[in-house]
N, C-alpha and C positions, 0 to 999 in steps of 0.2 A: 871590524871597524864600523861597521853599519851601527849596530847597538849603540857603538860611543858616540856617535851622533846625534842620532836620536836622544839618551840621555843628556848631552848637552844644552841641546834644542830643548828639553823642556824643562831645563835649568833655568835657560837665561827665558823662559816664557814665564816660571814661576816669580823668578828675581823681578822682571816688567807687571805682574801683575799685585805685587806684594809694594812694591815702588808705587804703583794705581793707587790702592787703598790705604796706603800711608798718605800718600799726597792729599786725596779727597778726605778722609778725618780731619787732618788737620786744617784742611781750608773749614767745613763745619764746627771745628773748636773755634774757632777766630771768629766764625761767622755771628751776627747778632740776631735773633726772633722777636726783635721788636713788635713787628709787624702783626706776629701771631698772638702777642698779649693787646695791641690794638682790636683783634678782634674781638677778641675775650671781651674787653671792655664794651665794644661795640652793645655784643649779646647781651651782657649784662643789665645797659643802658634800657636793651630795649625790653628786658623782663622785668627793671622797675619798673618802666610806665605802663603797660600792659599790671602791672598786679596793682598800680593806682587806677587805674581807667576801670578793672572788674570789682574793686572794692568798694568804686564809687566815690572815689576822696578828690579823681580831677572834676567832677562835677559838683562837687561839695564846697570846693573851693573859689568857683566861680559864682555859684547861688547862693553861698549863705559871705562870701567875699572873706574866707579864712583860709589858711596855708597851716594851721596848727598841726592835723594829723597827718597833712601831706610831712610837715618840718621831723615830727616823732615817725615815722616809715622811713624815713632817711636817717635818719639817725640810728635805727638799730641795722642798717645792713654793716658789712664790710668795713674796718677799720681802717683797709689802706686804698677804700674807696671813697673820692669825695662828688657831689653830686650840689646843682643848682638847679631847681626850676623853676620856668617861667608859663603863665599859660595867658592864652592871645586869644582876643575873635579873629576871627578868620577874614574879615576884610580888610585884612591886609593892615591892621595897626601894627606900629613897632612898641608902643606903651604896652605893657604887660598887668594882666587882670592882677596878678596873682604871681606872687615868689616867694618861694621854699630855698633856702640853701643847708646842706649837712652843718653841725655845729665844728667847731674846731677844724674847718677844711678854710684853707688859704691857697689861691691861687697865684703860683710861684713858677710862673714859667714853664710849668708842664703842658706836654700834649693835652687837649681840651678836644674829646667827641662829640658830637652833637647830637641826639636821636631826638625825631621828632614824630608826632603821631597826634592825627585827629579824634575828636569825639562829637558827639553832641548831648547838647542841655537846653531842655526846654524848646525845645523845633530851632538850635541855633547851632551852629557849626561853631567852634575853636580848637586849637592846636595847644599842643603841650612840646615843650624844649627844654628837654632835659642835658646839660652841660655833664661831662662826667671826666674825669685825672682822678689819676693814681694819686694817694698824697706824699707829701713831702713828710721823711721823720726828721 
């Protein structure tokens, strides 16, 4: 009689733990990782501006007053990333030296990141704000 207890006992333990992992699956099937692809984008964001600021195209854009090569680097990343930048002096203007947007990106009510990231040019401080969404097909 002992045995069959035992045995039972670690029936209905398996049956409770098999019940566990059914439940927790499907609560992460249902679940959404929004949040994880906001990161994604995050990082993304911030290794465009970082590969404009080492190639020299955010200070190219402020000194010679063009967005050309900044507009052509945006344009060959990622297809179902769209991207807009703005770049500021740092004394706090809201007018924008300088704006690049990706070609065929429309903002359509998508989540919209912001990174932003300093440099300097010519002994002057400005900022770069790069807008970034997934696009819309």
């Amino acid at each position: 009689m002992k045995g069959f207890v035992i045995s039972v006992d670690a029936v209905f333990g398996l049956i409770i733990a098999f019940a566990l992992l059914m439940t927790s699956i499907a609560y992460f099937a249902e679940s959404s990782f929004s949040s994880l692809d906001d990161v994604k984008l995050g990082l993304v964001s911030e290794d465009v501006l970082i590969v404009l600021e080492k190639s020299g195209k955010l200070e190219q854009a402020v000194k010679e007053n063009q967005n050309k090569e900044i507009g052509k680097y945006l344009n060959k990343t990622s297809k179902n990333l769209c991207f807009e930048l703005n770049v500021f002096d740092f004394d706090g203007s809201s007018i924008a030296l300088s704006t690049a947007t990706k070609k065929s990106c429309k903002k359509e009510g998508n989540y919209v990141i912001s990174t932003k990231r300093s440099f300097f040019e010519n002994e002057k401080i400005y900022w770069a704000e790069l807008k970034s969404w997934y696009a819309v097909n």
